[in-house]
Each structure stands twice: as structure tokens, then as C-alpha cells.
N, C-alpha and C positions, 0 to 999 in steps of 0.2 A: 640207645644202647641197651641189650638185655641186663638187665638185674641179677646180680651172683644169685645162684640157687645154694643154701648151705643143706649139704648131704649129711642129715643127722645118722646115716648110717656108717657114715664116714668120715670122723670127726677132724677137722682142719682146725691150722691157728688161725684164731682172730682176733682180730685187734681193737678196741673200743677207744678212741680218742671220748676223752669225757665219761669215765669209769666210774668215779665215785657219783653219780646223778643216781637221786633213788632206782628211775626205775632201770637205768642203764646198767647197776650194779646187781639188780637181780636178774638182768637177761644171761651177764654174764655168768651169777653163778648157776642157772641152771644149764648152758654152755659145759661150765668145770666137769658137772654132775654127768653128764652125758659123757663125759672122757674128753672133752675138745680142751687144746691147747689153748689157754684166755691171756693177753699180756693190755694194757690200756693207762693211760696216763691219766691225772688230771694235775685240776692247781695247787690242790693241798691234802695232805690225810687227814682222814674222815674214818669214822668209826664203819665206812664201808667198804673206804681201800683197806683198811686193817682187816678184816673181817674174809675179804677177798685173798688178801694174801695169806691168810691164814689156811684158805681153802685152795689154792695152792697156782693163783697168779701169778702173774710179771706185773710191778704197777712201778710207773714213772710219776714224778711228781716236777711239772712244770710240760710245756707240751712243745718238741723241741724236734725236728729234724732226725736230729740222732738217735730216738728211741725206735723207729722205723725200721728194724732187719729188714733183709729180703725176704727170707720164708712166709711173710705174712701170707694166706690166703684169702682174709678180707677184713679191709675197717670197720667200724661199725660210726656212725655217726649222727648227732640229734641236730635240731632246728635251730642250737644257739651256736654250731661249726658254723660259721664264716670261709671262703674262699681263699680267704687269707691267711688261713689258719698255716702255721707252718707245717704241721703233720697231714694235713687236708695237702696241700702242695708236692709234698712229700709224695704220698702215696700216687699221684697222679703222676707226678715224676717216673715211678718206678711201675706204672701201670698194674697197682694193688687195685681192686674192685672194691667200690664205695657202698656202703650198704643204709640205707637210712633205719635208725633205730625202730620205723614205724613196721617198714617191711621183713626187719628181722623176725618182731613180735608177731605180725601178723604170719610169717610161714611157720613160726612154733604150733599158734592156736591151730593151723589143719592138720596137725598130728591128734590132735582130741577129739573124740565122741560128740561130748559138750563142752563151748564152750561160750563164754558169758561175759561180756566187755558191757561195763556200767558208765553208762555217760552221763553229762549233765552240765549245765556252766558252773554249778556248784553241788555238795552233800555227794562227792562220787567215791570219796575215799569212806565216811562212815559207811555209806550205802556194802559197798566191796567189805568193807571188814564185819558190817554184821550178818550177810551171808556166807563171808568165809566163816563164822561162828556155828551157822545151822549147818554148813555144809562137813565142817568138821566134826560136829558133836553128830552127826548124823553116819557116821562112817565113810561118806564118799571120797575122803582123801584126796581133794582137790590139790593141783599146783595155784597157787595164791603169788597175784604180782597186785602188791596195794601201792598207793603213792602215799607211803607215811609211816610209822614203828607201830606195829601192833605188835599186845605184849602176848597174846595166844599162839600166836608165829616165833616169836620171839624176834623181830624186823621185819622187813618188808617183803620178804618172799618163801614159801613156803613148797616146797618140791616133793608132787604127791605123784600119783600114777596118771595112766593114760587115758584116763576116762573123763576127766572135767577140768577145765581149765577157767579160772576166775581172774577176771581183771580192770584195769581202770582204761576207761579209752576217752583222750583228751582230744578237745575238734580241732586245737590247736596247729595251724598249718595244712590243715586238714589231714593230721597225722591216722587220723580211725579210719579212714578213706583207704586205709594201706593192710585194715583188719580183716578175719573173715569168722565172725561169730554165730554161732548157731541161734543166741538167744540174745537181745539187745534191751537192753532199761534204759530210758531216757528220762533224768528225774527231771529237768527243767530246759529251757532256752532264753537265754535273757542276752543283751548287748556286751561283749569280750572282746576280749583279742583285737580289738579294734586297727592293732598294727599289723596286722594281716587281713583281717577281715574289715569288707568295706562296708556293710551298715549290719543291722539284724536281719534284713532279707538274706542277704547273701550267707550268715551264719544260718540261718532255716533252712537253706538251700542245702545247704552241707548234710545236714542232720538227716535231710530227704534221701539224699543221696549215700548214707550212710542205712537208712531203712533198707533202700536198693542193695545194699551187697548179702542181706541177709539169703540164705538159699529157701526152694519153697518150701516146707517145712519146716523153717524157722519160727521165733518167737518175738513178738516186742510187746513189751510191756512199758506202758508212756504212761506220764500222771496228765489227767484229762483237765490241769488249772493250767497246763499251757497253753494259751492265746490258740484256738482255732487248732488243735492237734490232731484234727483228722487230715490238714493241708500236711502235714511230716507224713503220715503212712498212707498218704493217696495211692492205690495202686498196688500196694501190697497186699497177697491174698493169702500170705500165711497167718498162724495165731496171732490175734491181740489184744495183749490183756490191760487193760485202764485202771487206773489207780488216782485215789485221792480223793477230790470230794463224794458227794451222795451221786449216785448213778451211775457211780463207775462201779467196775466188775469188784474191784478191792477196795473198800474204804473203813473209814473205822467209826466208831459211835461212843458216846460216854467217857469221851475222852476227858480226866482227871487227872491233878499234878499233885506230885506229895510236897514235902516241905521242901527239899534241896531244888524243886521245877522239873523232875523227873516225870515224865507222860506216863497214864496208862491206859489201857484203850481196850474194844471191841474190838475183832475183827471180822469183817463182813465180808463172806468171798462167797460170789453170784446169789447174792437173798441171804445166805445164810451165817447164823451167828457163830463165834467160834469161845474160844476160853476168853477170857481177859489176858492180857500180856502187860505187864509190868517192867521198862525201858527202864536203864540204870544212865541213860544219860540225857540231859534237860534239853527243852525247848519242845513245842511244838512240831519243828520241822522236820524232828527224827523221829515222832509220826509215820510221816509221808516217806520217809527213806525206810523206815522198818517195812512200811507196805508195799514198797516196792520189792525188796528183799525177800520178802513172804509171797509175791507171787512171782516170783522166778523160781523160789523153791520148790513151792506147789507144783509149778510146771514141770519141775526135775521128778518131779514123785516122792518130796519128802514129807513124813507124816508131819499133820498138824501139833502132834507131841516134840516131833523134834526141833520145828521151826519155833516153836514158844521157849522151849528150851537154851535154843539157839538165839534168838532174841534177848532173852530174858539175863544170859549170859557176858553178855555183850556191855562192858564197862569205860570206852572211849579208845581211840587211839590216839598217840601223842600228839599234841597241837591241836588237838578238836577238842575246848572248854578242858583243858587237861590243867586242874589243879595243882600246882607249884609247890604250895605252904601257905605260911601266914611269917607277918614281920609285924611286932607290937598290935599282934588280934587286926588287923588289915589280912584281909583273901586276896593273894594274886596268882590269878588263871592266864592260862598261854591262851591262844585259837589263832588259828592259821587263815578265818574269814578275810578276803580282799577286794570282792565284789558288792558291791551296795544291799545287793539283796542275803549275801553271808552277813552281814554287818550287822542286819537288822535283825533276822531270825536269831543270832548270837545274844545282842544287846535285848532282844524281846524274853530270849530263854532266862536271862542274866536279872530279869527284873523278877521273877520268880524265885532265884536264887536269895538265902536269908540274908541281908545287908545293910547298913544305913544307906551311904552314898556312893552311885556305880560312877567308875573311873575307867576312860576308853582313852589306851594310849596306842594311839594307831599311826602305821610307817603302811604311808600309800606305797604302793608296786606297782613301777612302770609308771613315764610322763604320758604315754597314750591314753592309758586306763582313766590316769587324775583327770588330764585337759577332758576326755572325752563326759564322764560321769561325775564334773565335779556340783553341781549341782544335786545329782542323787547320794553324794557321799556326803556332803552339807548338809541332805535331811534326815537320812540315816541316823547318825550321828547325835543328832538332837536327842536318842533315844539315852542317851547319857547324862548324868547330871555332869558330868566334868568330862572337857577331853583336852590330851596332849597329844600334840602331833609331832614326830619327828620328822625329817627330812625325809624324799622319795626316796624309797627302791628302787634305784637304777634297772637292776638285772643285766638284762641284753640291753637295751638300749642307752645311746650316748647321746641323741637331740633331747633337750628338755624341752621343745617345745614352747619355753617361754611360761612354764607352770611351775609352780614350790608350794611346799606345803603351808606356807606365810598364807598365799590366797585361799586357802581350803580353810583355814584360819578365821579369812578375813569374812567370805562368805558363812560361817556357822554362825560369828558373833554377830552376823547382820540379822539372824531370826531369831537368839535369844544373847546378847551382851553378855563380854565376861565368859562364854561357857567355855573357850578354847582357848590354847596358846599353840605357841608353837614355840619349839627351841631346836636349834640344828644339828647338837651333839649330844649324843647317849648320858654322859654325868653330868648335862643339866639338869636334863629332864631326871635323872637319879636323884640327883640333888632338891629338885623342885617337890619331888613325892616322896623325899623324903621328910621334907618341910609340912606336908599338905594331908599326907596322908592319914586318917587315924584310925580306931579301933574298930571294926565290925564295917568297915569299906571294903569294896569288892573289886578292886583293880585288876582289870583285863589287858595285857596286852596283844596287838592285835597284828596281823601282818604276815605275809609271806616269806617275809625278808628274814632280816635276821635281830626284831624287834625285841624276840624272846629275852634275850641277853638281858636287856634290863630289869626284867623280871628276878631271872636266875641273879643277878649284882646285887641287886636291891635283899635277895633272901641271906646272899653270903657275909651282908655288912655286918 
């Protein structure tokens, strides 16, 4: 069946079952912004339905049959719609045209000049907000869709002109598969999504095939530490630019941490040296995501004054090592890490951070992810003097598979005794760090879910 074509010159109602989702709610508002009639439900208010209605939605709150008029022109819908959905039903009922969230996004980007879809299994959201940083301090007035609060945007979407579109493209479902970018970053490929995707071949394969949609005159810029990364751009003959270690076209040299683990670096693009750049956010790994950043900028044609700039600018987005407070001289940090390899770059930047004892209160997401990588989250993990775990992140999924966070548990304390517990309810684990925790500790809590909470408890007691 053909795909609704939405006529941005002709602005129709549409419908978003699942409104408040970060980035469901910026397609929408920039939808509003164009004139187009926007109405969408979700399960509960959020500082995004508020925000939306503010801007001048219909938002439903529960996802019900009834909120379904006729006039809709088309739904909009993500990868966690189910068949079963009752609005999903509805619409087919009433032969409303079904739009996946990926192809909406993807016929926006071919109204741009440029446009920049940053991918990765991980660092795609810092990646995205420290070139929306050079891109905006640079004058080019990019529209900005991040997956997370940048406080420069003032949230997660940022509605500029016609000439560059910047954004996050997740492989999830093979949703980027539905993009059409002029210029592509690839910062890594590791094993995800495991419930849809059947090994790391098959996720490589994506990523290939995602090279494929670039047009010829596009751009890709890959970090060359991914496993054999000339098998992802085999075959494509437009630009590509490498980043990461020594030999790649962008790498960095002299790289030094100040006292809070904040990176500063050289940057070397084709032989040559450029200023020092000075990152306002730690770890290592934001290195390699500035140097990715810097050479998609370069490629835009922004000066090296403003990309340092732009860089140098750049002080976190919410959820990424995003500092809390303190409760009795104890530091507690949010991050959003949920893949073995966010885990550790986190818990690696976290050790250069000032503190006596680092405390990792991590809420696995998804029984796939646990059963698939409980092993590499078992060694991970070790990077911490103390960890609490709380029970999985369900999300989408309802088989547990047969996995809890008790065995994530079981396997940490079998390599070093004692270092983990586990508790299944949020005011244990309150309770427990509130018992444990003391002066000059640096408590992270870690997770996709909704692990933050105890953070934020723990600061309001």
C-alpha cells in the first residue's frame, strides 16, 4: 500500500498516537509551526504535552477509541504501537492512513539543503547537541531534533530555516532505513536491540544499508575503532571522513583532563594541528563524539573559530553525567548509559571525577538487552566500587525471559564478593544509600528508565 505523502504546502490534521515521546513531540511541534492542525494522545502529562498544548494541540491523555474524529488526515505512529492498539484499530476502522514516526521524519529532512542524522549504538544524543552548539553559535540556524533537554534549545527541538536540518537517527527497527540525509556520522556499532535485531551481523548490515541511502554527493563520517569499518561504507563513492584514532583523517593528540575529568585535546584534521579545545564535559569518550562533530562541521564549512567555540560551549545535556546536587557532601549524577559500553565510558569518566567511593545505581532496560549482555554488564560494572541494582526496565517488552536484576547481582559478586546488591523497590534502595552513603562519594544513577527518581528523593529528603 502507498505511504500518505504529507503536503507541507498544504498543511492537514494529524494525528500522533504516542505524543508526548521526546522525539514524537518535536515532529509534532514543528508540524504546529508549519500551520498543520496537530491533536495526539499519550498515557500521561509530561512537560511535553504541556508544552504542546501550549503551542496550540489537542492532546488526549489515555489512548482510547474516542479520541479518533473523522477529519484526521493521518496518524502518526512509533515502533512501541502495537496492532492492538485501540487508536491503531481505530484508524484502520475508519481507513485513516498510518504514517510511521520514521517516514514522517524522513520526508521532513528532503525539505533541507543539509541535512545530518547522527547515529551510533551510543553518544548520539551528546554527539547532536554539541554540533547543534557550533551550528548555532555559528549562525546557520539549524532546526534541531535531539533525543534529550538541551538547555541552549531550551528542550529537545529547536525550529530554524531551511537550509540544515540536524538530528538523532536510531537503527532501532531499522527506523534510519526510512531517513534521507545528506551527511551521516556513525560514532560506533556494538550488539542492541537484540529484540529485533538477530546478531551484530545483521545490526552491521543495517548500518550498510543505511550508508546506501546517502545520495552521491553525500558525506559519512565513521570513527575508524569500529571493527573493520570500511565493510559499513564498501561501495560508497561519496566523501568520507574517519575519525578517532591516529590515522584517521580527524583524531586528537595531547589529550589532558582537568580536575572534574573534563578532556582537552588537539585537534588534527588531514596532518594538521588546530587550537587546543577545552570540553566542559568528562570522560574520554566525548573526545571522540567532539571529533565527530568537528568534522561534519568542517564539512558544512564552519570556521575552525567557530567549531571551538561551539565545542568549548557545550556543557551537557540532561541525563548525560548531568549533576543533581549533593545530600551530606555525597555527589549524585543522573546518565542515561544502558549499554555495556555507555556504562563503562561513564564509570571510566566518573573515576576522574573528585570523590572517595563511586556508587553505580543501575535499572537494566529491557529483559533482551539484560539476558543478551549480562555478562558484559557484569564486567562493566566492576568499574565501580559499590553497585545497587534495581529491578528491569520493562519498557515495551512483557516476557522476562526468565532474567532479574537478583542474576546481574549474582554474576558481579562472583568476580569481586560483596560489591552488588540488588533491591526491587525504589525506597529500599533510598533507604539503603541513605544508610551507606557518605561525604565526598559520588553516586551515579544510571538507566534509561525511570531510575533518576531516586536521585531526585534521595536530594528532596
Amino acid at each position: 500500500m502507498e505511504r500518505y505523502q504529507v503536503d507541507f504546502e498544504h498543511p492537514a490534521h494529524i494525528y500522533f498516537i504516542g505524543i508526548g515521546g521526546v522525539s514524537m513531540s518535536g515532529l509534532a511541534e514543528i508540524l504546529l509551526r508549519e500551520g498543520f492542525r496537530v491533536s495526539g494522545s499519550d498515557a500521561k502529562e509530561s512537560s511535553f504535552t504541556d508544552h504542546l498544548y501550549r503551542c496550540g494541540a489537542t492532546i488526549y491523555y489515555g489512548q482510547k477509541q474516542e479520541n479518533i474524529p473523522d477529519d484526521i488526515d493521518c496518524a502518526v505512529y512509533t515502533a512501541a504501537i502495537h496492532p492492538d492498539n485501540p487508536e491503531w484499530i481505530c484508524c484502520r476502522e475508519k481507513k485513516i492512513p498510518l504514517l510511521p514516526r520514521a517516514e514522517l521524519l524522513g520526508q521532513m529532512m528532503q525539505r533541507y539543503r543539509n541535512s545530518i542524522a547522527v547515529s551510533g549504538t551510543h553518544g548520539k544524543t551528546s554527539t547532536t547537541s554539541m554540533l547543534a552548539h557550533i551550528l548555532v553559535g555559528a549562525g546557520a540556524d539549524p532546526t534541531v531534533s535531539v533525543g534529550g533537554i538541551l538547555p541552549l534549545i531550551g528542550g529537545n527541538i529547536r525550529i530554524g530555516g531551511n537550509e540544515t536540518m540536524l538530528l538523532e537517527a536510531c537503527e532501532y527497527t531499522n527506523s534510519f532505513l526510512s531517513f534521507h540525509p545528506t551527511i551521516e556520522v556513525i560514532l560506533n556499532i556494538e550488539a542492541d536491540h537484540l529484540d529485533f535485531f538477530k546478531d551484530l551481523k545483521d545490526i552491521r548490515h543495517s548500518f550498510h544499508l543505511f550508508v546506501e541511502r546517502l545520495p552521491e554527493g553525500g558525506t559519512v563520517v565513521i570513527d575508524n575503532r569500529i571493527r573493520n569499518y570500511r565493510e559499513i561504507v564498501e561501495g560508497f563513492t561519496g566523501c568520507i571522513i574517519t575519525v578517532g584514532r591516529e590515522h584517521a583523517d580527524v583524531c586528537a593528540t595531547e589529550i589532558r583532563f582537568d580536575g572534574e575529568g573534563c578532556a582537552s585535546f588537539i585537534p588534527v584534521i588531514y596532518g594538521r594541528a588546530g587550537e587546543r579545545i577545552q570540553l566542559k564535559v568528562p570522560g574520554e569518550h566525548n573526545v571522540y563524539n567532539a571529533l565527530a562533530a568537528l568534522a561534519a562541521a568542517e564539512r558544512l564549512g564552519i570556521s575552525p573559530e567557530a567549531v571551538k567555540a561551539g565545542l568549548e560551549a557545550y556543557s551537557g545535556a540532561a541525563r548525560r553525567f548531568e549533576k543533581k546536587g549533593e545530600r551530606n557532601g555525597a555527589i549524585i549524577v543522573d546518565d542515561y548509559a544502558h549499554h555495556p559500553q555507555e556504562i563503562e565510558a561513564t564509570l571510566l569518566a566518573a573515576k576522574n571525577y573528585p570523590h572517595k567511593k563511586l556508587w553505580c545505581v543501575f535499572q537494566p532496560h529491557t529483559y533482551t538487552r539484560t539476558k543478551a549482555l549480562m555478562e558484559d554488564f557484569a564486567e562493566v560494572l566492576n568499574h565501580a566500587d559499590h553497585v545497587v541494582l534495581a529491578e528491569i526496565y520493562a519498557a515495551r517488552e512483557t516476557d522476562t525471559l526468565g532474567v532479574s536484576s537478583a542474576m546481574l547481582a549474582e554474576r558481579i559478586n562472583q568476580k569481586q564478593k560483596g560489591k552488588a546488591v540488588f533491591f526491587p523497590r525504589f525506597d529500599q534502595i533510598e533507604r539503603y544509600l541513605q544508610e551507606h552513603l557518605s561525604s565526598g562519594d559520588l553516586c551515579i544513577t544510571m538507566g534509561a528508565g525511570d531510575v533518576y527518581k531516586i536521585g531526585e528523593h534521595l536530594l528532596a529528603l
